[in-house]
C-alpha positions, 0 to 999 in steps of 0.5 A: 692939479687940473686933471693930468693923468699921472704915468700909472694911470694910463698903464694897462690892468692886469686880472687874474681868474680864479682857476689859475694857480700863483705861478701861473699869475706870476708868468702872465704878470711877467707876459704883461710887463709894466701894470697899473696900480701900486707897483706901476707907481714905482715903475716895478715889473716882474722878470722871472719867475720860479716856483717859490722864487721871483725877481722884480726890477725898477729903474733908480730914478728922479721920481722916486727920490727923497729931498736929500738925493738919494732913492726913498727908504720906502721904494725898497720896503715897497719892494721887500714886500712886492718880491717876498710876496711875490715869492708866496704867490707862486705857491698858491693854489686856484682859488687861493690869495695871500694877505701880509701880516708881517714885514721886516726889512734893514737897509744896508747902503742908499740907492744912489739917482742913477737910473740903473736898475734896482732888482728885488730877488724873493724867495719862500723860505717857509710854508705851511698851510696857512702862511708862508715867508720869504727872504727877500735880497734887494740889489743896486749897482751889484750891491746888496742894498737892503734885505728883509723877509714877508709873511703872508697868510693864505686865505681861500676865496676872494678878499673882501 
């Protein structure tokens, strides 16, 4: 490769300060749209945001399949753990972050190339002090095409 510049990278940042609360993240992130880094890779954008409940979206298309026609297993992991977290930040405090320690997923159908959308819905089903989890339901052509569920721990502070 001589340099090209992948889609991704030429994507706006997208920061966030301290004093904001996850929700608060979470609504800016949607204001912002398309961002770089992972999830830009893949095309994925918030959409709507709640306390304790997100939804994500991305296009079903050529970039993202495997060899054998159809979207990669991978997009929707990546999505499981984008939408569960997700569902986690938006009960952050200021000042908190959320690391995850456990993903767990099951594909139901493959995503066909079609370039319709592919939705990841995210909810918080538990929380406590340290860790939260989340159900995450992901969507294709009005069907459930995965499911799977994050754990997250809540750290104060910054990571590293």
């Amino acid at each position: 490769m001589t340099g090209a510049q992948s889609p991704a990278s030429a994507l706006p940042e997208f920061g966030f300060t301290a004093d904001q609360s996850g929700l608060e993240i979470a609504q800016a992130w949607i204001e912002a749209g398309l961002v770089a880094g992972y999830v830009g890779t893949f095309g994925v954008r918030p959409v709507h945001a709640e306390r304790g409940a997100i939804r994500f979206a991305c296009r079903a298309e050529a970039g993202l399949a495997n060899f054998a026609g159809t979207i990669h297993g991978g997009v929707a992991a990546s999505l499981i753990d984008i939408a569960g977290a997700g569902a986690a930040l938006t009960l952050l405090e200021p000042g908190e972050i959320l690391l995850t320690s456990d993903l767990q997923l099951r594909y139901c159908a493959p995503i066909p190339v079609d370039g319709g959308e592919i939705t990841a819905h995210g909810t918080a089903r538990y929380d406590e002090r340290r860790r939260i989890i989340a159900e995450v339901f992901v969507h294709h052509g009005g069907e459930t095409v995965a499911v799977g569920s994050v754990a997250v721990v809540r750290r104060n502070g910054a990571p590293g």
